[in-house]
N, CA, C and O atoms as a Tinker XYZ file with bonds, in Angstrom:
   312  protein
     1  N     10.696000   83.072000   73.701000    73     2
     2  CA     9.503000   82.296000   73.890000    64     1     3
     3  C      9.430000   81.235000   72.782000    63     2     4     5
     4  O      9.464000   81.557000   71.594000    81     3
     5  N      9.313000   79.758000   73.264000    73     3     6
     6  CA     9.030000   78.716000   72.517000    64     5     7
     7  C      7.851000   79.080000   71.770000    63     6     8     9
     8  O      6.903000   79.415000   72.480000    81     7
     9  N      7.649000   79.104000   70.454000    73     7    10
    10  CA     6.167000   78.602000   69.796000    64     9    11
    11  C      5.469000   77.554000   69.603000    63    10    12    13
    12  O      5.933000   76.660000   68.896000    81    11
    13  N      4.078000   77.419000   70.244000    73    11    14
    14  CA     3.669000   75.947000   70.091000    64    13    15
    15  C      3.971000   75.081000   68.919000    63    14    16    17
    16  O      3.488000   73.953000   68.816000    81    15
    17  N      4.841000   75.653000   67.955000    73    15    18
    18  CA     4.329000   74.711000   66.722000    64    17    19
    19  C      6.131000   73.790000   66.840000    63    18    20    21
    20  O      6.614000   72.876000   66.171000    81    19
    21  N      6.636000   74.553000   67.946000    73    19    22
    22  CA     8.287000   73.664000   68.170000    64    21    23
    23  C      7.927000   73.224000   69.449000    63    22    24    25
    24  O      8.934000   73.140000   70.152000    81    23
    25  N      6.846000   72.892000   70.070000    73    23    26
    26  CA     6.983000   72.350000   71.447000    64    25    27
    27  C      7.016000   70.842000   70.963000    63    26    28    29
    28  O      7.497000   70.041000   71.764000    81    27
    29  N      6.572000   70.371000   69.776000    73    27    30
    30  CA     7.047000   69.405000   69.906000    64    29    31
    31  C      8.413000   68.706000   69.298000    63    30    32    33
    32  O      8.737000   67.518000   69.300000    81    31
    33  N      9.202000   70.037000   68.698000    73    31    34
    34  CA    10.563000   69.390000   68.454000    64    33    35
    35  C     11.669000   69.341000   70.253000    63    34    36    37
    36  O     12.594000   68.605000   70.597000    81    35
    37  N     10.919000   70.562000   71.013000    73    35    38
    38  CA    11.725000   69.967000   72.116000    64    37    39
    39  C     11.350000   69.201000   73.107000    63    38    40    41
    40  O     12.070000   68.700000   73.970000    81    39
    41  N      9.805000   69.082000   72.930000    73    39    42
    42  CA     9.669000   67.871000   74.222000    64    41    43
    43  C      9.554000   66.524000   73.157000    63    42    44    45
    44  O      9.335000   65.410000   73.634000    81    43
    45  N      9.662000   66.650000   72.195000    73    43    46
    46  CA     9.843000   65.341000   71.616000    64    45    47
    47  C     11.164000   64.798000   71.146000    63    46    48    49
    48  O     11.937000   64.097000   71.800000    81    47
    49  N     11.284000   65.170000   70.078000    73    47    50
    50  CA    12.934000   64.677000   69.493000    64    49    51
    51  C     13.880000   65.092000   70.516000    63    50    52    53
    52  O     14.455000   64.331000   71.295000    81    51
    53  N     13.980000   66.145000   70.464000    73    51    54
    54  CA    14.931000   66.434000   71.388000    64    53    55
    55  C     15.684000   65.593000   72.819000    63    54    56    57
    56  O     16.842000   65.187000   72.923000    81    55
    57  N     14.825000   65.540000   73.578000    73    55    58
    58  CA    14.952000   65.038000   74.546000    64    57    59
    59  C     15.485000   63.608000   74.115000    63    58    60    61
    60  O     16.453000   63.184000   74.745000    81    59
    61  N     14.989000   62.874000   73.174000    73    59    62
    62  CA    15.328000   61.649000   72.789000    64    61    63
    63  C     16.921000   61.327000   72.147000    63    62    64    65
    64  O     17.541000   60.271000   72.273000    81    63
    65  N     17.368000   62.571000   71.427000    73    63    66
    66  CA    18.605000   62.725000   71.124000    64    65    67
    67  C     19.339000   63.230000   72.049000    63    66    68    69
    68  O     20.449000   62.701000   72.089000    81    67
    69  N     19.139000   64.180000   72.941000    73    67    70
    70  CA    19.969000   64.591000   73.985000    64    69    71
    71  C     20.074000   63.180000   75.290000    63    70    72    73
    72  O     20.890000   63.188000   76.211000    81    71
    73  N     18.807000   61.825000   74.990000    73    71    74
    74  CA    19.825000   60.695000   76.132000    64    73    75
    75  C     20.183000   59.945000   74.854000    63    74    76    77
    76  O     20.032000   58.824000   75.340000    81    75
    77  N     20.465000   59.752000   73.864000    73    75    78
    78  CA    20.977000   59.133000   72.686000    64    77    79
    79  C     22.637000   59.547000   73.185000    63    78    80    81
    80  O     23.569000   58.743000   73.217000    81    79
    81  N     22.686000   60.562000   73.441000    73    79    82
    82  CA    24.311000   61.578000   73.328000    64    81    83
    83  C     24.672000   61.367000   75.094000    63    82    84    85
    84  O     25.230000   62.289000   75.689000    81    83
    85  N     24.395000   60.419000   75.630000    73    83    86
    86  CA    24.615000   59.674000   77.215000    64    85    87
    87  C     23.813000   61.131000   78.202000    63    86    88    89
    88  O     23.672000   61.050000   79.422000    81    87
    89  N     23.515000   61.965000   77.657000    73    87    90
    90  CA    23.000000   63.474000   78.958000    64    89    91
    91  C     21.853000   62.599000   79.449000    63    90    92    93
    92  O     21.382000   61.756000   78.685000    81    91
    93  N     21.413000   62.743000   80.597000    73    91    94
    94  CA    20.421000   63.078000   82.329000    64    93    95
    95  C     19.581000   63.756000   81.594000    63    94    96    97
    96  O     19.905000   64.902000   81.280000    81    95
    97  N     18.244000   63.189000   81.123000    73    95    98
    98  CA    17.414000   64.322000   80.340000    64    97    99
    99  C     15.796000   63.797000   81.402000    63    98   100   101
   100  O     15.624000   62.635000   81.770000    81    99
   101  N     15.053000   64.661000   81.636000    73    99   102
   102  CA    13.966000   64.544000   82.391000    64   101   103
   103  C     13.216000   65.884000   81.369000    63   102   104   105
   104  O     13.559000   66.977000   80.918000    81   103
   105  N     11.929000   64.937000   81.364000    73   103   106
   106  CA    10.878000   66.133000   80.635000    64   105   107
   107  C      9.563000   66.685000   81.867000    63   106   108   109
   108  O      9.068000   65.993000   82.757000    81   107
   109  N      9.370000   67.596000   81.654000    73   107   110
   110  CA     8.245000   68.277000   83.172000    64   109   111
   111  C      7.589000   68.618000   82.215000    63   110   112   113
   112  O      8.186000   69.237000   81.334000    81   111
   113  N      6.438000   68.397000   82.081000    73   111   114
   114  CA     5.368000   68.721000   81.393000    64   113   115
   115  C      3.596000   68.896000   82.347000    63   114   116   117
   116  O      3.234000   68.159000   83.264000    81   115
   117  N      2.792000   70.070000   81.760000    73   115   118
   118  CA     1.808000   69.873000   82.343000    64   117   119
   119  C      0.554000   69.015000   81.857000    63   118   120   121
   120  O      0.354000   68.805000   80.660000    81   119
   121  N     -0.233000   68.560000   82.816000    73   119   122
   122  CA    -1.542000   67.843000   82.877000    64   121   123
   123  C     -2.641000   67.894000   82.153000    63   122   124   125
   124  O     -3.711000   67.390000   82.495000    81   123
   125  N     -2.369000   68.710000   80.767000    73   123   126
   126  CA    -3.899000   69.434000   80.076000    64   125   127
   127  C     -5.081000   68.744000   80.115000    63   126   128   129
   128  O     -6.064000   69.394000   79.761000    81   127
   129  N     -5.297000   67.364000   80.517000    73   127   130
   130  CA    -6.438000   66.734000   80.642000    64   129   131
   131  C     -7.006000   66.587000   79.166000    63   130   132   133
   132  O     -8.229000   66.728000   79.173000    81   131
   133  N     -6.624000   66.412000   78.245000    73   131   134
   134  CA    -6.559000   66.505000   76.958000    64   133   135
   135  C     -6.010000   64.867000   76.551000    63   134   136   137
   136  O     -4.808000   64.670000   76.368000    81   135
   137  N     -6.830000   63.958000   76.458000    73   135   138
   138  CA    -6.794000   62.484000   75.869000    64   137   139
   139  C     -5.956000   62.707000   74.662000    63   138   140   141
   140  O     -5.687000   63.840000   74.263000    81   139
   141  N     -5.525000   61.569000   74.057000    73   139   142
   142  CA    -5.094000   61.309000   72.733000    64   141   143
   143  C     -4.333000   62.415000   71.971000    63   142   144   145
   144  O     -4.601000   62.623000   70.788000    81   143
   145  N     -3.460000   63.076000   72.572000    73   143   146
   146  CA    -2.757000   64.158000   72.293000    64   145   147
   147  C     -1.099000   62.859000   71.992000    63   146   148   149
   148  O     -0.867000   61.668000   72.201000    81   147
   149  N     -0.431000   63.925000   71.477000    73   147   150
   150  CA     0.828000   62.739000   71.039000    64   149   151
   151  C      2.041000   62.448000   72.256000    63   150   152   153
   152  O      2.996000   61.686000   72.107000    81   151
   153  N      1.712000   63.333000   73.597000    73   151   154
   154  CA     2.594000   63.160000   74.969000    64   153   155
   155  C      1.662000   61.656000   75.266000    63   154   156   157
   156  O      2.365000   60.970000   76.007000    81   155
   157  N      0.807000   61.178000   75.061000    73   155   158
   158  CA    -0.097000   60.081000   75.510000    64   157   159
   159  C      1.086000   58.657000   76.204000    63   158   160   161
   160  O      1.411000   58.130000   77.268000    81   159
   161  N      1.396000   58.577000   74.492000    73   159   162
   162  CA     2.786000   57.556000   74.950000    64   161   163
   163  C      3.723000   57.204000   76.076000    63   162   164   165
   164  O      3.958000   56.193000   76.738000    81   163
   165  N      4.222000   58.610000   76.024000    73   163   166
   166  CA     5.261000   58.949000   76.869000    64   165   167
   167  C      5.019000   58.419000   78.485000    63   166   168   169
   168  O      5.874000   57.878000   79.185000    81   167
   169  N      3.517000   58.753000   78.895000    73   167   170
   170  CA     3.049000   58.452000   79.822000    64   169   171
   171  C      1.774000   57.403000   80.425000    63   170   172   173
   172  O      1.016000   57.387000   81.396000    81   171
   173  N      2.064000   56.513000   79.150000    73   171   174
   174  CA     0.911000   55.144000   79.471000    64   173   175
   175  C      1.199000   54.202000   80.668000    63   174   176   177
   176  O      0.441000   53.567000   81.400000    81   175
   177  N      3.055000   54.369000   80.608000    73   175   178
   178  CA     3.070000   53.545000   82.099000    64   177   179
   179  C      3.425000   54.443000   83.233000    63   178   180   181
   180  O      4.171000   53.906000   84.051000    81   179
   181  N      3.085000   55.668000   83.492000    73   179   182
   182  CA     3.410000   56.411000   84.467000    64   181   183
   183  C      2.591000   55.910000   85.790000    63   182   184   185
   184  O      1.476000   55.387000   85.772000    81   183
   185  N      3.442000   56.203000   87.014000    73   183   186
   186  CA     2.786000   56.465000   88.209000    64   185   187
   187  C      2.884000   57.471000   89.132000    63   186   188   189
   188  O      3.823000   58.265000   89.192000    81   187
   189  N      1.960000   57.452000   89.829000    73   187   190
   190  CA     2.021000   58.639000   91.053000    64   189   191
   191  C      3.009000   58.677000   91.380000    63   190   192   193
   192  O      3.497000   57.551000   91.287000    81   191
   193  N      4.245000   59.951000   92.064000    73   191   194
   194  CA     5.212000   59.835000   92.697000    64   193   195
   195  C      5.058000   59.601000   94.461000    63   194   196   197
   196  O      5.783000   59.108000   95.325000    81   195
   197  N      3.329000   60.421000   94.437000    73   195   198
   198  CA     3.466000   59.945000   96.487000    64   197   199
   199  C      3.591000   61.608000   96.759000    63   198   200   201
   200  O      3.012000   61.947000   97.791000    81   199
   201  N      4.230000   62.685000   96.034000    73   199   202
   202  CA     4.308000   64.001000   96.580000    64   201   203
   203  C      3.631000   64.747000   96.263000    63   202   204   205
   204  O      3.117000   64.262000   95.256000    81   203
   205  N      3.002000   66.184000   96.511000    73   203   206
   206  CA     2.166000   66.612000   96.124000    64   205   207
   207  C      2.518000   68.248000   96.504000    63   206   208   209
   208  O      3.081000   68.572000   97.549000    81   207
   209  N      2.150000   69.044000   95.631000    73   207   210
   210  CA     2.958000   70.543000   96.323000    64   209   211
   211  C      1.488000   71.374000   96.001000    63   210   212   213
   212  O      0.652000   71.105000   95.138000    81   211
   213  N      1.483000   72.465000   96.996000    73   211   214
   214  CA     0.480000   73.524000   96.587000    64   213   215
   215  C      0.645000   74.332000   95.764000    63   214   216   217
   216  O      1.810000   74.682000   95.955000    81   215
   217  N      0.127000   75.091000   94.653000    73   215   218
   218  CA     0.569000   75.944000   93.924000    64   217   219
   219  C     -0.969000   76.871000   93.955000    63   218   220   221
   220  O     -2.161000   76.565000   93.998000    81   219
   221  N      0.222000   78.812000   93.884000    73   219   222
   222  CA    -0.743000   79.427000   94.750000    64   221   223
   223  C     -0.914000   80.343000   93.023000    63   222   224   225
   224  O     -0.020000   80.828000   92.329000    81   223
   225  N     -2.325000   80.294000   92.796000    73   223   226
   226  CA    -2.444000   81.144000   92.140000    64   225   227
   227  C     -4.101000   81.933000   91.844000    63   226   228   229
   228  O     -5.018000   81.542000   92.566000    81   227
   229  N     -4.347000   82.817000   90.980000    73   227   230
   230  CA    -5.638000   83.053000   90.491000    64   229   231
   231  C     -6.607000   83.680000   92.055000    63   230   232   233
   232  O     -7.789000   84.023000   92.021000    81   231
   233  N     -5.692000   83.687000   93.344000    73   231   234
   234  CA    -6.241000   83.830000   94.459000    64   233   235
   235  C     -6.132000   82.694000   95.422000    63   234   236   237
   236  O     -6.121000   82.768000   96.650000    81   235
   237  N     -6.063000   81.746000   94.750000    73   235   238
   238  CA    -6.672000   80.380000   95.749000    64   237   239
   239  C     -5.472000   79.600000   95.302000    63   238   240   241
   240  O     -4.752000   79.832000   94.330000    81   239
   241  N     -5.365000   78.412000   96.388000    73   239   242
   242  CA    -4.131000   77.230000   96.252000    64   241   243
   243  C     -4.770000   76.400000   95.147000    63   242   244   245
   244  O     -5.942000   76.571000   94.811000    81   243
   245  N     -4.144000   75.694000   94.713000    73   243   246
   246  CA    -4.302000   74.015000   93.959000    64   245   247
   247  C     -3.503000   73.190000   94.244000    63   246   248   249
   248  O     -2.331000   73.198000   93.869000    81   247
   249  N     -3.890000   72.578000   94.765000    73   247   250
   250  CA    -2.278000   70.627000   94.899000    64   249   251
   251  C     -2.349000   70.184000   93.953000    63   250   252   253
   252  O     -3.344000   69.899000   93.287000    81   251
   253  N     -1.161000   70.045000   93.731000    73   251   254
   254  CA    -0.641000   69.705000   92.385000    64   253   255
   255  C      0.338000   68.012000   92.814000    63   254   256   257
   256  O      1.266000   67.703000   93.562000    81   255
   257  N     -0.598000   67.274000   91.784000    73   255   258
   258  CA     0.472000   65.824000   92.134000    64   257   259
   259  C      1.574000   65.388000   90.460000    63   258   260   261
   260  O      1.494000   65.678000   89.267000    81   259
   261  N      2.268000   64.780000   91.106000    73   259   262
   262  CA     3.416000   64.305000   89.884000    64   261   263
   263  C      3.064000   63.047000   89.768000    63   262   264   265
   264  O      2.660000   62.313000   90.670000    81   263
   265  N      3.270000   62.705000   88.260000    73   263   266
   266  CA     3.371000   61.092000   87.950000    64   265   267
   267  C      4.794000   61.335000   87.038000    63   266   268   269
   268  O      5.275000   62.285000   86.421000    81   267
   269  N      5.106000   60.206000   87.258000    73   267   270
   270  CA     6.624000   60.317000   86.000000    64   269   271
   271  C      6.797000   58.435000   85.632000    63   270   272   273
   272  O      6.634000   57.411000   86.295000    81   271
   273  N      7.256000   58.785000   84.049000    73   271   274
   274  CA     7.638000   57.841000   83.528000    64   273   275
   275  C      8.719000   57.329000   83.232000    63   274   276   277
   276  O      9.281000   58.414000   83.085000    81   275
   277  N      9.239000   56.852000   83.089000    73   275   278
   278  CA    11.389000   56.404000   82.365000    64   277   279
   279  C     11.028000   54.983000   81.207000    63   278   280   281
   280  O     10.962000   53.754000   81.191000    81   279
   281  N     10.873000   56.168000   80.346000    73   279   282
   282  CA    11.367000   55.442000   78.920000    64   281   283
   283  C     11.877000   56.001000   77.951000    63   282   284   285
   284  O     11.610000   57.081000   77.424000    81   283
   285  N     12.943000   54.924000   77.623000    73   283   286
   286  CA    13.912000   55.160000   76.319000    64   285   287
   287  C     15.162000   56.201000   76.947000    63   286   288   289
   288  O     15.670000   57.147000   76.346000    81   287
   289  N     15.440000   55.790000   78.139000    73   287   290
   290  CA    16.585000   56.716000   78.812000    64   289   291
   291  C     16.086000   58.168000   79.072000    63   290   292   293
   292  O     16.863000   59.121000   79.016000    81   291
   293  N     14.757000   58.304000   79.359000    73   291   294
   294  CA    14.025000   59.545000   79.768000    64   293   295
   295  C     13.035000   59.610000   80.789000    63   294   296   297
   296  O     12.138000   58.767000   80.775000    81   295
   297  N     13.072000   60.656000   81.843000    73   295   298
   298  CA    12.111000   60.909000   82.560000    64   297   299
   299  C     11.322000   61.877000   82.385000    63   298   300   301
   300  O     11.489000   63.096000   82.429000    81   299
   301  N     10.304000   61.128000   82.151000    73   299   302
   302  CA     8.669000   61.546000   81.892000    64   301   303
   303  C      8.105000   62.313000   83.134000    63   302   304   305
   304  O      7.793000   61.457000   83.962000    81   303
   305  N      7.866000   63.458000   83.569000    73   303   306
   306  CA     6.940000   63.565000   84.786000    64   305   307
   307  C      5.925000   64.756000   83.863000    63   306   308   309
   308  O      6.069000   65.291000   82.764000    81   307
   309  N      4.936000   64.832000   84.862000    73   307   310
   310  CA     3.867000   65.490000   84.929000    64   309   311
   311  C      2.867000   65.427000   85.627000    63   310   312
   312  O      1.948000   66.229000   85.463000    81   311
């Protein structure tokens, strides 16, 4: 189990050095609805992808939509 206090060495640096080194790197991250957090960047120019999936939990469905970004040789979704 990741500890929050390295989530941001791998959704941050990481990912940035692994397309530095030519790798296909895509980050999936969730939606916390949480402003001004430091993923902010990553996704200022994101857009909707158009797809949308149900996800079944707690009893009941939720649709869940994707936006994704591509910067700096990385895909951003969430």
């Amino acid at each position: 189990m990741i500890k929050p206090k390295y989530q941001g060495d791998v959704c941050g640096s990481l990912p940035i050095v692994l397309a530095a080194l030519e790798h296909r790197v895509m980050v999936v991250s969730l939606q916390d609805n949480l402003h001004g957090g430091p993923s902010d960047k990553n996704f200022a120019s994101a857009s909707e992808v158009g797809s949308s999936i149900k996800v079944y939990c707690s009893g009941g469905a939720k649709e869940v939509a994707f936006f994704q970004a591509y910067r700096a040789g990385i895909d951003w979704v969430r």
